[in-house]
N, C-alpha and C positions, 0 to 999 in steps of 0.2 A: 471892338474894331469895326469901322463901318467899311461896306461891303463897296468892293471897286466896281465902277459903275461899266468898265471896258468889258464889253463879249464880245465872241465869233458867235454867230448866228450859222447854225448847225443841226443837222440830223443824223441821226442813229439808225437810220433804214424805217424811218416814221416821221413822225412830228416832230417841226423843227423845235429846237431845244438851245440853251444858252450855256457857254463852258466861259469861267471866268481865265482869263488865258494871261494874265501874268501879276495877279491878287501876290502882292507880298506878305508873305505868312507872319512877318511881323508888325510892318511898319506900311498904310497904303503907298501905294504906286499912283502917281500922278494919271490924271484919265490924257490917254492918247485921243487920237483923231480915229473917227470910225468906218471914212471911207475906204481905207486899203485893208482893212482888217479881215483875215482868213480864219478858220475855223478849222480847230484840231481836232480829226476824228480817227476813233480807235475805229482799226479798221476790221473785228470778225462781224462774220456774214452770221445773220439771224434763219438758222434753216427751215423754219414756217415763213415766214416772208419771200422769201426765195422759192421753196416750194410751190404756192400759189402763183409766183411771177415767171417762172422759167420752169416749172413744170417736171425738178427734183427728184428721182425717182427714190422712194423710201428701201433704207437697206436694215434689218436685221431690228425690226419693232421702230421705223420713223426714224431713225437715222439719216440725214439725206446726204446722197451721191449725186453727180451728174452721174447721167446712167451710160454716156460711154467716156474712155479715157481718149486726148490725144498726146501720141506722141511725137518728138520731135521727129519730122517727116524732112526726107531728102528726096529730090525728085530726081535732082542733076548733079552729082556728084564734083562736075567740073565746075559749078560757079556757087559754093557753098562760102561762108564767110567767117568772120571771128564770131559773130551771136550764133553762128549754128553750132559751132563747136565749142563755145564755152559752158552752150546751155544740154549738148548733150553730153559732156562730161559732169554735168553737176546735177541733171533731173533725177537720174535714180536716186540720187539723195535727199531729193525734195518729197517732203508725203502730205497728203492731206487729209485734215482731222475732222471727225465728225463725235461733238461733245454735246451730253443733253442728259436731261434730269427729269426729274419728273411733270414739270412744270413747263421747261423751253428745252431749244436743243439750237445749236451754231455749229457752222463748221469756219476753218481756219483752213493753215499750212503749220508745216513744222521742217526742220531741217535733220539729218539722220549723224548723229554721234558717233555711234559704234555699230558694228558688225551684228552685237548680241540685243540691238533693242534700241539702246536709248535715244532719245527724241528730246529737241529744243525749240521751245516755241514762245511765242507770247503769253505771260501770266494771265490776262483777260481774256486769250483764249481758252482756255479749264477753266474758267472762274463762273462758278452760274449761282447770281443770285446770294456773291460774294465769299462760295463756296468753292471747294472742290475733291472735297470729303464724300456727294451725294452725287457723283456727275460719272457717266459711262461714256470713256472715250473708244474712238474706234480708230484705226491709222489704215489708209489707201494709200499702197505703193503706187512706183510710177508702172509698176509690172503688173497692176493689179491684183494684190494681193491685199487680204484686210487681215487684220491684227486686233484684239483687242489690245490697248493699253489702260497702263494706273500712274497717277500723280507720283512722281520722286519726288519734289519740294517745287515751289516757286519763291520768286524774289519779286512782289509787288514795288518794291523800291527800285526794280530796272525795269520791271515788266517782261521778265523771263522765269519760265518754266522748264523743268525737265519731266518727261513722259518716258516709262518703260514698258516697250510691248514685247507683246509673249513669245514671241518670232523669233529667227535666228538668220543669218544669210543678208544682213541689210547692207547697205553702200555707205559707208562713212563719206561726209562734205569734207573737204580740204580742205583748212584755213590757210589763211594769209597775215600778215602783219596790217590791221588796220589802219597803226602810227604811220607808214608810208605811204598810203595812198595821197595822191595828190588832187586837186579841184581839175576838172577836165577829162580824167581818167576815163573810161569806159566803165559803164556796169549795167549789168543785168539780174531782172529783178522773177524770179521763180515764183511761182503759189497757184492756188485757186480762186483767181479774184470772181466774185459773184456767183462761185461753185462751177468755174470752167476750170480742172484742174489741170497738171504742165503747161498751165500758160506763160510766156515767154515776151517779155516787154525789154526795149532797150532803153539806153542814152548814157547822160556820163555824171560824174559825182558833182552834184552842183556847190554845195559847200561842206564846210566842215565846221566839227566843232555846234553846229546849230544846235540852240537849247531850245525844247519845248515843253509845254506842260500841258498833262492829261490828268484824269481822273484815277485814283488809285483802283487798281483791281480789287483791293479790300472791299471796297464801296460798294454796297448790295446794290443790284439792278431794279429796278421796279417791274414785278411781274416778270422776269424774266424777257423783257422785248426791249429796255434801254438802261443805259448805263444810270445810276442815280449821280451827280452829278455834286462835286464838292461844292459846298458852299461855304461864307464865310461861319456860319455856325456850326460846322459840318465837326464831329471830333475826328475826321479823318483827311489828312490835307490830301492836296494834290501832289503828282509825281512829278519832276521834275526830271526830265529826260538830256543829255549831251549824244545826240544824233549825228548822223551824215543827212544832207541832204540827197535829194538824189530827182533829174526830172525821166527817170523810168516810170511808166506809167504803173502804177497801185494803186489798188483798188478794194471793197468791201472782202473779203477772203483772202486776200496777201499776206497777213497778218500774220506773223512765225514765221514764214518762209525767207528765203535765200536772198540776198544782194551780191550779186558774184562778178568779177574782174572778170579782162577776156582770157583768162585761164583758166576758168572754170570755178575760182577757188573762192571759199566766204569772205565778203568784206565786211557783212550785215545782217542783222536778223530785222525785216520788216516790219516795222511799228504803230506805224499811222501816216496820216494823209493828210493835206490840209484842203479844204475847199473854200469857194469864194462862198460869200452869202448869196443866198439865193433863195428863190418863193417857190423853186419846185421841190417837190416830194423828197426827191430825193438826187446827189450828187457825184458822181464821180472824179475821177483823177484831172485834176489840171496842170499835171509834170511837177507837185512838190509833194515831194514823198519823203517818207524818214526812216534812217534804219541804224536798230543799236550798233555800235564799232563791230568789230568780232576779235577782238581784245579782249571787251567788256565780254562777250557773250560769251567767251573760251573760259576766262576765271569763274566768272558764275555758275556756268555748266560744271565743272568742274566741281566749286566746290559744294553743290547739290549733289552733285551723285555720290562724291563722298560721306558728306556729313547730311545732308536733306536741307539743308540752311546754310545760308550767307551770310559774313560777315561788312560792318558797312563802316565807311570812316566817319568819323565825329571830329571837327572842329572846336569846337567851343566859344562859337563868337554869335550874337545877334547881328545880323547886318541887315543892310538894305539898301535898295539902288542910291550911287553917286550922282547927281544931275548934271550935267553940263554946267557950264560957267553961268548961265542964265538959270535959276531955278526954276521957271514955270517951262521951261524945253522940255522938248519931248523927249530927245537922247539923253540916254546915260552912256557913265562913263568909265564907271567899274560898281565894288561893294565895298559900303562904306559899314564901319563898323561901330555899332552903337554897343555895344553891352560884351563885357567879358564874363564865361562861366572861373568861377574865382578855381584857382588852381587844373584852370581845363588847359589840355593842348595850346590854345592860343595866347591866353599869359605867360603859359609856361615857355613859348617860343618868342614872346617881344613882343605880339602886334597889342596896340594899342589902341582904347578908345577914340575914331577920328580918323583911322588910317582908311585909305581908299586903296583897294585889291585890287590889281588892277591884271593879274597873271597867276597860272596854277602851273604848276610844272610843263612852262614854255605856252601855254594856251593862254589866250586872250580871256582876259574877264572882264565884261563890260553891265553886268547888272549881276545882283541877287542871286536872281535864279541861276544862273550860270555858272558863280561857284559852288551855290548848294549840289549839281549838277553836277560838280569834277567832282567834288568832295566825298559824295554819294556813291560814283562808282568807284571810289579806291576801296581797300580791305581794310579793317581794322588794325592799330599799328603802321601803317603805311606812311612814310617821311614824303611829304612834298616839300616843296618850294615856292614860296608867294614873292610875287613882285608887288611891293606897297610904296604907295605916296605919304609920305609924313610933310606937311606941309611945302618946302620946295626942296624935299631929297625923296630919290627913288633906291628904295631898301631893298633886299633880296634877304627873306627871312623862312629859314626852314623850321616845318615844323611836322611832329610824332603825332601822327593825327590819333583819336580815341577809339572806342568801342562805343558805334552808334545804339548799339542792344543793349549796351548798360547803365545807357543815361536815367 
């Protein structure tokens, strides 16, 4: 398969670097236009890089902390707003992680699960050098208190992790139903971007449903200072993410932390960041940020702390982007299906060789990646429901999706 020639022109807190940002794993993707083209980047902070720039105080052999916390400060009680109170009902929940090995060390955020410890964050956060077997993490409340923590499991396939620390007395986050939020909404985004931890950025949910694609945390680092980067030889694909948008400002250390409504309560676990291309060193937030649902993040947590591992759904179809009525256009317009696994889920449901997908239970599907993306975050067994195009009839065809670990 020859390699899609579309990248976002990107950096990792170094040299700029190249992510193939929508390579169809089976079938190429037409090359898009490259001037509007943004660049997806995981967002933990490398804490040597950071050390050297902002002057990182080292805690407990090179760990880095910013060396004071702030907290949500109120001056005037009388003209306090919704961001002041959503964000101090939800910081104590917010912690942030300082992970390193022997080689490199990052820090991130994480969000607080339970009372007795456990901790939800981004899997490329723990992952060092595509590990997290060799990696000592450490967790900073918002009260300042440190903890060590240990790996419960992660799910590379969301880009979530669960961390348990040795501690006890911690502030459980609130969830919310993330199938109700709406485009407009309010949200506020919690973490330590650039290792300023309780920082507190606004705005509102820009979109929904947004599919992006990152780097598997599988995927070893090189040296420990940048992500190694799928390629189309790569035996390890890219991830395939179903986000919220959000233009709260996110930044390099957000990465695990909180997307919260004006009730204080999880809508998000913060993911990455897009930036424009650009010739300097290095970039920050330009208001498109992304954050797992917290649906997604509730199931997965979940069923890490129970079993250490997640279960993933399996379709059974080859597909690939539907083009527009023009084939050399640049939209698509769902997933069209090339190739049926013989006795898989999707035979076994009706869809046929030629059908265009165009809906996943009620959610838009407009390319590839998008349904790999629903598909990916349901559970093993999981019934959907696809809206398909059979030449001029629109089907509504359910289907017992598989066990993505037993293919």
């Amino acid at each position: 398969m020859s390699e899609n020639k579309s990248h976002y022109n990107t950096q990792f807190l170094g040299d700029p670097i190249k992510i193939p940002v929508e390579e169809n794993l089976q079938i190429q993707k037409p090359q898009r236009a490259k001037s509007n083209l943004l660049a997806i980047l995981l967002v933990a902070i490398l804490g040597p890089v950071l050390g050297a720039v902002f002057g990182i105080s080292a805690y407990g052999g090179g760990l880095p902390f910013m060396s004071t916390t702030q907290q949500v400060v109120v001056n005037n009680a009388g003209s306090v707003n919704w961001v002041t109170g959503a964000a101090a009902k939800a910081l104590p929940s917010v912690v942030t992680l300082s992970v390193s090995s022997s080689s490199s060390g990052a820090t991130g955020s994480g969000v607080v699960l339970s009372s007795d410890g456990y901790i939800l964050t981004n899997a490329h956060v723990v992952t060092i050098d595509g590990e997290t077997s060799k990696v000592t993490i450490e967790v900073k409340t918002s009260s300042e208190k440190i903890y060590r923590a240990v790996v419960v499991g992660t799910d590379p396939t969301n880009d979530l992790a669960v961390i348990k620390a040795s501690g006890t007395g911690f502030t459980p986050i609130e969830f919310t139903d993330s199938s109700n939020i709406n485009v407009g909404d309010s949200a506020v985004a919690i973490g330590a971007p650039l290792g300023y931890d309780a920082t507190v950025t606004a705005g509102v949910v820009s979109a929904l449903h947004r599919t992006i694609q990152v780097a598997s945390a599988e995927v070893r680092q090189d040296g420990g200072s940048s992500l190694q980067l799928w390629n189309s030889g790569s035996t390890a694909a890219p991830v395939n993410l179903d986000v919220i948008q959000t233009d709260a400002a996110i930044n390099p250390g957000n990465s695990g932390g909180a997307l919260i409504n004006d009730k204080g309560q999880l809508i998000g676990i913060n993911v990455a960041i897009a930036s424009a291309a650009s010739t300097s060193s290095q970039s920050g937030s330009i208001g498109v940020g992304f954050a797992i649902p917290s649906n997604v993040a509730k199931r997965i947590s979940s069923q890490l702390i129970k079993d250490g591992k997640v279960s993933h759904g399996l379709l059974g179809a080859l597909v690939t982007d539907a083009p527009s009525s023009d084939a050399n256009g640049s939209f698509t317009v769902g997933a069209k299906v090339q190739q049926l696994t013989p006795g898989g889920p999707a035979e076994k449901a009706g869809l046929e060789v030629g059908d265009i997908v165009i809906g996943c239970d009620g959610q838009s599907i407009d390319s590839y990646s998008k349904l790999t993306a629903a598909i990916r975050a349901k559970e093993a067994f999981a019934t959907v429901t696809l809206k398909v195009i059979r030449g001029n009839q629109t089907l509504d065809i359910t289907a017992t999706l598989g066990d993505a670990s037993a293919k």
